[in-house]
N, C-alpha and C positions, 0 to 999 in steps of 0.2 A: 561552508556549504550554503546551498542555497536557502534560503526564508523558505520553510514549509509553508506557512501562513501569508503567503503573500497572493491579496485577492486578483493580484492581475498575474497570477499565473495560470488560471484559465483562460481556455479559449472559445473563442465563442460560433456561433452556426448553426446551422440544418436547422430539420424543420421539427414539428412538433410530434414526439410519439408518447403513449401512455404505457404506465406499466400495465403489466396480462396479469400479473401474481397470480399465475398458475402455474400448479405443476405438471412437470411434460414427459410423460409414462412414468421411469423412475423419479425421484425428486430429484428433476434438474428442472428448478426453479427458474424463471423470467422476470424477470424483476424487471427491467426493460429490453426490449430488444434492442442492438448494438453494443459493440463494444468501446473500447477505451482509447484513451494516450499513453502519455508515459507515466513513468513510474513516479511519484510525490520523492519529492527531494527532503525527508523528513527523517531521517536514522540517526540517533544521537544514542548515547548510553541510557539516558531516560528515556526513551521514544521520540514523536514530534517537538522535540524544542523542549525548556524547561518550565519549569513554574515559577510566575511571576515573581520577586521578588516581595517579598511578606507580605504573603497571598494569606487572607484571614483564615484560620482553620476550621472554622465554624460559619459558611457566609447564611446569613437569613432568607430563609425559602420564603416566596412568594406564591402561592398551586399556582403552576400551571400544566392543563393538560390540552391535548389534543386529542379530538374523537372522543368517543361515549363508549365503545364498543366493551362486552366481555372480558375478553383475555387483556391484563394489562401487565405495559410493558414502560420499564424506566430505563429515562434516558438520560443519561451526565455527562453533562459538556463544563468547560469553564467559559461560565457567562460572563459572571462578573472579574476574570482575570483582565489584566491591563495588559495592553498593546495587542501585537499578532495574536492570542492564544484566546483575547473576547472575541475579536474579528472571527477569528476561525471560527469560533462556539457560535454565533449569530450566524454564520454560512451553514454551518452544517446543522444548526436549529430549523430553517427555512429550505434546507434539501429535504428533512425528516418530513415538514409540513407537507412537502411537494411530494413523497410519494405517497405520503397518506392519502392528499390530494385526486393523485392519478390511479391510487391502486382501485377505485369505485369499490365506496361501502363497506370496508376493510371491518373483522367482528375484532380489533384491537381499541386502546387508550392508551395514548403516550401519557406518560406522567414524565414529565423535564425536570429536572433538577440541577441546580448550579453548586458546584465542588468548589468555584475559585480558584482554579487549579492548582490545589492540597490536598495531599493525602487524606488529613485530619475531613476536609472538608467534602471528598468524595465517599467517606466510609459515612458521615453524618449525612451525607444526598442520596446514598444506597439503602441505609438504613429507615428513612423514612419513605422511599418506594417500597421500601420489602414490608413496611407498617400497612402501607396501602395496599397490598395485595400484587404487588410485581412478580409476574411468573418467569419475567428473563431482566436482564438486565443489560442495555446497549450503552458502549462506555465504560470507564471514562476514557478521555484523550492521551493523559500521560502515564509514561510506565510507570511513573511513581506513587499512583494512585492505582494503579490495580492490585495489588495484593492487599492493600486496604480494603478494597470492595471486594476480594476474594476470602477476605478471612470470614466477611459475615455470608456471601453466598453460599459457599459450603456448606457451614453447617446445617442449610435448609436444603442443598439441591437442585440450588437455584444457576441456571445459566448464566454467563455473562461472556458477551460479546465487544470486546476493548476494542480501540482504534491505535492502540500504541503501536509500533514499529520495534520495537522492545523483546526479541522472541525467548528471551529469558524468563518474562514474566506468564507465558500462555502455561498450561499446566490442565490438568485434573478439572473440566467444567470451564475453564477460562481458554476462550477464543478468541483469537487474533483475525480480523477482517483487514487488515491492513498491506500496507504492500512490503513483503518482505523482500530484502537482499538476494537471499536464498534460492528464490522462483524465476530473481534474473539472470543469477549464475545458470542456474541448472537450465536454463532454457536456452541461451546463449553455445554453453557447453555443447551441449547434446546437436546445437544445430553446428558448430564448426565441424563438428565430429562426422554428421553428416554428409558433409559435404569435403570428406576428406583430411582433415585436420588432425593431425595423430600427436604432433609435438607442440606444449604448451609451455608457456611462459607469462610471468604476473609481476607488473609492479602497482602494489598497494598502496594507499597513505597509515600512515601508523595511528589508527583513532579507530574507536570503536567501528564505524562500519566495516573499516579495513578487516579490524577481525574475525566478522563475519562472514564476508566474502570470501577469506582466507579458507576458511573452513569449509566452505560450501564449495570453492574454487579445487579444491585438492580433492576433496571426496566425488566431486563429479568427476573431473579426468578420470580418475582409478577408478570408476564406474564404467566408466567406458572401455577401459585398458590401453588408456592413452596413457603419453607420458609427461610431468613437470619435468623441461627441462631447463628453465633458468626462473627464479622467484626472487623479489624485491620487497621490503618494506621501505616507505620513505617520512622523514620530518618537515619540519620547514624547510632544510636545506635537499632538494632533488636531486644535485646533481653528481651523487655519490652513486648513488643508487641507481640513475640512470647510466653511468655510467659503465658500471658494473652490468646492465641489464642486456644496454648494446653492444658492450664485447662478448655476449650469450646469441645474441640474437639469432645469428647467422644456423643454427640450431632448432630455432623456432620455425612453424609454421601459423604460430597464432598466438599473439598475443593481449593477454586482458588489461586494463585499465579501469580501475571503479575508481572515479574522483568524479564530484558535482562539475558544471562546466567550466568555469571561472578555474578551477586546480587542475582538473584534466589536460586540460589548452596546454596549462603554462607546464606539465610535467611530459608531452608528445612534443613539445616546444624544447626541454630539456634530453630527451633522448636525441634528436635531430643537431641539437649542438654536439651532443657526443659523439657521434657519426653513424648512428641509428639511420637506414636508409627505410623509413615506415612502409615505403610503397611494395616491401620485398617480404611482408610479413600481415596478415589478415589481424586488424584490427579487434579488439570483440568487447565491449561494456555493457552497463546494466542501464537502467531507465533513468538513473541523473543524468546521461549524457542529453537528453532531450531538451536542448537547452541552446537560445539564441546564437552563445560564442560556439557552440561547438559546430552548428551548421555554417559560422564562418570562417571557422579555421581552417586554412588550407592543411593542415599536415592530419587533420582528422576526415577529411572527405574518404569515401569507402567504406569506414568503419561501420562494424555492425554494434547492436545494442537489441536489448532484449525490452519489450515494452508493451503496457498494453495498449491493442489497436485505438488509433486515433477518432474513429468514427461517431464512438458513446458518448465520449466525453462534448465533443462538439456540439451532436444535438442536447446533450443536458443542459450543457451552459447556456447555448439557446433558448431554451427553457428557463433556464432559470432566469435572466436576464429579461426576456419579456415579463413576467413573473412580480420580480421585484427591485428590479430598475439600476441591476448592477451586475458584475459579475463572480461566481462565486469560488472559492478558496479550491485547491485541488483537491483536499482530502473530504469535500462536499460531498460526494459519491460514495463514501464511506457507509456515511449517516443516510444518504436515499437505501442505498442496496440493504443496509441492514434491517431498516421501515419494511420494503417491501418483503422481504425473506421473511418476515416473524408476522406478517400480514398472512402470504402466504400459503404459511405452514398453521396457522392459525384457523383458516377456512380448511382446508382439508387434510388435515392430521388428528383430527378431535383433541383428545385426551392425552397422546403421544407428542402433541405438537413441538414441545422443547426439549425432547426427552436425548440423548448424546446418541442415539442408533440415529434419532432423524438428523439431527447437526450434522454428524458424519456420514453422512450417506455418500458411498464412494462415488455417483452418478455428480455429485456437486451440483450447485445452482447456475445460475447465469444473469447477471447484472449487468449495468451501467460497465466497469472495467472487463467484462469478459468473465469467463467460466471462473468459478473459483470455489472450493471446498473444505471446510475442516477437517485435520485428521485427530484421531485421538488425543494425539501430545498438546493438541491446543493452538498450534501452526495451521498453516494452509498451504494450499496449493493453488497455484493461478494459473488457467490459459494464458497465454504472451504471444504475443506478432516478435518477428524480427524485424527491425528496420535499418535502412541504411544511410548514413549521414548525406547528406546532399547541402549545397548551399541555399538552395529552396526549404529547408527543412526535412526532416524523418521522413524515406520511402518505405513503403512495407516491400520486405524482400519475402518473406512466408508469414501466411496469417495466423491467426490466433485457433487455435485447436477447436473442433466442433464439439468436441467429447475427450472426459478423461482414457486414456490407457490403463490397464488393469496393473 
C-alpha cells in the first residue's frame, strides 16, 4: 500500500480561508468551510502504519502546550518515533497549531504529548494530560495505542478522539476521526445502486483492509437488495482469482476493486489478460484509487471511487505551505478538524461540551474533509463526492452531501 506518511502526498492551492468554529443551528460544526480529496491510503491491522521499531516505552515529556485557554485538551502524536510516523506527528503538530491559529481566540489548551509511538508510551502521554486536567483526549495515531489510552480514559469519562484507521479499536468513549473503509464502500455502493446497478461483483486483496471492505461491501448490496454475484479474494498471486472473476463477469453490472494504486493497476491489468472486457462493466473503488497510476491506466479510466471532495484539502495545504514552508502529510486534517471541533464545542456547549450526546449529534460537523459524525459504537460517518478516473486526475461525478440523512 501506499506510505500513509508521505509528505508529498498533499496537494497544494487555493487561497486562504479561516475556520468559523461555529455551530450551524444543529451542531454541524465548520471547522473550515470546504471540503476534501481522497481517502488517506493508511489501513493496516494496526491503523496508519506500525510503530517504530523499539519505540521507547516511556519517551520523556518536554510541556509543551498551545494556548492558555480553559478547557484543556491532550494531544498524542508520536513525535519522537523515527521515519514516516515523526514526520506525520510534526505535520499534524503544525495543522493542530494552525487551527488553533485560525479558529480566533479559541477558550481551549493543547497540552502535546509524544507516545513514541508505544503503547507503553501513549498510556504514560495520556496519563499525564489526564494529571494536568484533559477533559478530552485527541489521539494517539496508532491502533496499538488506543486501548492503552482507553483503559485509563474510561475510568474517568474522559473522551478520546484516535486518528487510527483501525475500526476495531473505536468502542465505548473512543472515537475514530479517521478515514474509514466502510464510508467508501457504503457511499460508492449506494451511488451505483443509484444509478441503476443491481448485480455486483468484488475482487479483494486478502489483508486486512480486504476484510473490511468485504464486510461493508456485502452488507451494503443486501442493503440495498442488490445482488453479490461473483466475489474474489486474492494473494500475491491474481491471476487465479482474476480469472475466476471474469468468467462471472458477463453477470455483473458493477464491479468493486479496493487495492491502493500500484496493486489495483496491476490486478484490472490481470483481469483484462483473463478476457475481462472492463469497458462492459461499471468500475466502482474506494479513496486509495486517488492515486497518480490509476489516473494513467488505461484499463481504469471510467471508474468511479468514493472520496472526499478535493477542494479542502487543496486550500489547507495552501495554507499550510505558506505557513510553514512545506507541504503537509494527508492525515494533517485529521489533527486541524479535531482542534477546531473541541474549540468549537468548547465556546458553546458550556459544561456539555465533550459529553457523547454532543459527539454524537446525528446533524455531525463539517471540516476540512467534508461532513462527518460520530455514532455511538465509536465509528463515523463521512460525506464523500464520487469521482471519476480521468487521465487529468479524479472528476467529481456527484458531490459531497450537504447534510446527513436520518
Amino acid at each position: 500500500m501506499a506510505d500513509p506518511f508521505d509528505p508529498k502526498s498533499a496537494h497544494p492551492g487555493a487561497t486562504r480561508r479561516t475556520a468559523l468554529g461555529i455551530l450551524l443551528g444543529a451542531p454541524l460544526l465548520s471547522a473550515c468551510s470546504g471540503i476534501q480529496q481522497a481517502l488517506t491510503n493508511n489501513y493496516s491491522t494496526n491503523g496508519p502504519g506500525e510503530p517504530p521499531p523499539g519505540a521507547p516505552a516511556g519517551p520523556a515529556q518536554q510541556p509543551q502546550a498551545i494556548g492558555t485557554g480553559g478547557a484543556k485538551v491532550g494531544l498524542i502524536l508520536p513525535q519522537s518515533a523515527s521515519g514516516n510516523a515523526g514526520l506525520a506527528a510534526q505535520s499534524m503538530k503544525n495543522a493542530a497549531e494552525m487551527a488553533y491559529a485560525e479558529f480566533q481566540n479559541p477558550s481551549i489548551q493543547l497540552l502535546v504529548k509524544d507516545d513514541a509511538g508505544s503503547a507503553a508510551g501513549a498510556q504514560q502521554a495520556a496519563q499525564q494530560a489526564l494529571n494536568e486536567g484533559a477533559e478530552i483526549i485527541l489521539g494517539p495515531l496508532f491502533a496499538v495505542s488506543v486501548p492503552a489510552v482507553a483503559q485509563l480514559t474510561r475510568a474517568r469519562n474522559i473522551p478520546v478522539i484516535a486518528f487510527s484507521t483501525d475500526s476495531s479499536v473505536a468502542g465505548r468513549g473512543v472515537y475514530l476521526l479517521s478515514f474509514l473503509p466502510e464510508s467508501d464502500v457504503n457511499r460508492i455502493v449506494d451511488y451505483a445502486y443509484s444509478t441503476g446497478k443491481r448485480s455486483f461483483a468484488a475482487l479483494l486483496p486478502q489483508n486486512a483492509y480486504g476484510n473490511v471492505v468485504e464486510v461493508a461491501f456485502k452488507q451494503a448490496v443486501a442493503r440495498k437488495g442488490a445482488r453479490v454475484v461473483a466475489f474474489e479474494r486474492y494473494g500475491a498471486d491474481r491471476s487465479t482469482a482474476a480469472k475466476n472473476i471474469a468468467a462471472q463477469l458477463t453477470g455483473a453490472d458493477a464491479l468493486l476493486l479496493a487495492d491502493d494504486g500500484e496493486a489495483v493497476v496491476a490486478t484490472a491489468d490481470a483481469l483484462t489478460t483473463a478476457g475481462a472486457n472492463l469497458r462492459n462493466v461499471q468500475m466502482l473503488g474506494t479513496g486509495l484509487w486517488d492515486n497518480p497510476r490509476v489516473f494513467g491506466s488505461a484499463s481504469m479510466q471510467g471508474g468511479l471511487y468514493a472520496a472526499p471532495d478535493p477542494a479542502g484539502f487543496r486550500a489547507f495545504s495552501g495554507r499550510y505551505r505558506a505557513k510553514y514552508g512545506n507541504d503537509p502529510v494527508r492525515t494533517a486534517t485529521l489533527a486541524y478538524d479535531a482542534v477546531a471541533l473541541v474549540a468549537a464545542l468548547a465556546r458553546t456547549q458550556g459544561g456539555q461540551r465533550f459529553t457523547p450526546e454532543v459527539l454524537t449529534n446525528q446533524s455531525g460537523f463539517a471540516g476540512i474533509d467534508g461532513l462527518f459524525r460520530f455514532r455511538s459504537d465509536g465509528g463515523n460517518d463521512r460525506g464523500l463526492a464520487v469521482m471519476k478516473v480521468a487521465s487529468g486526475g479524479g472528476q467529481p461525478v456527484a458531490g459531497s452531501p450537504k447534510s446527513f440523512g436520518t
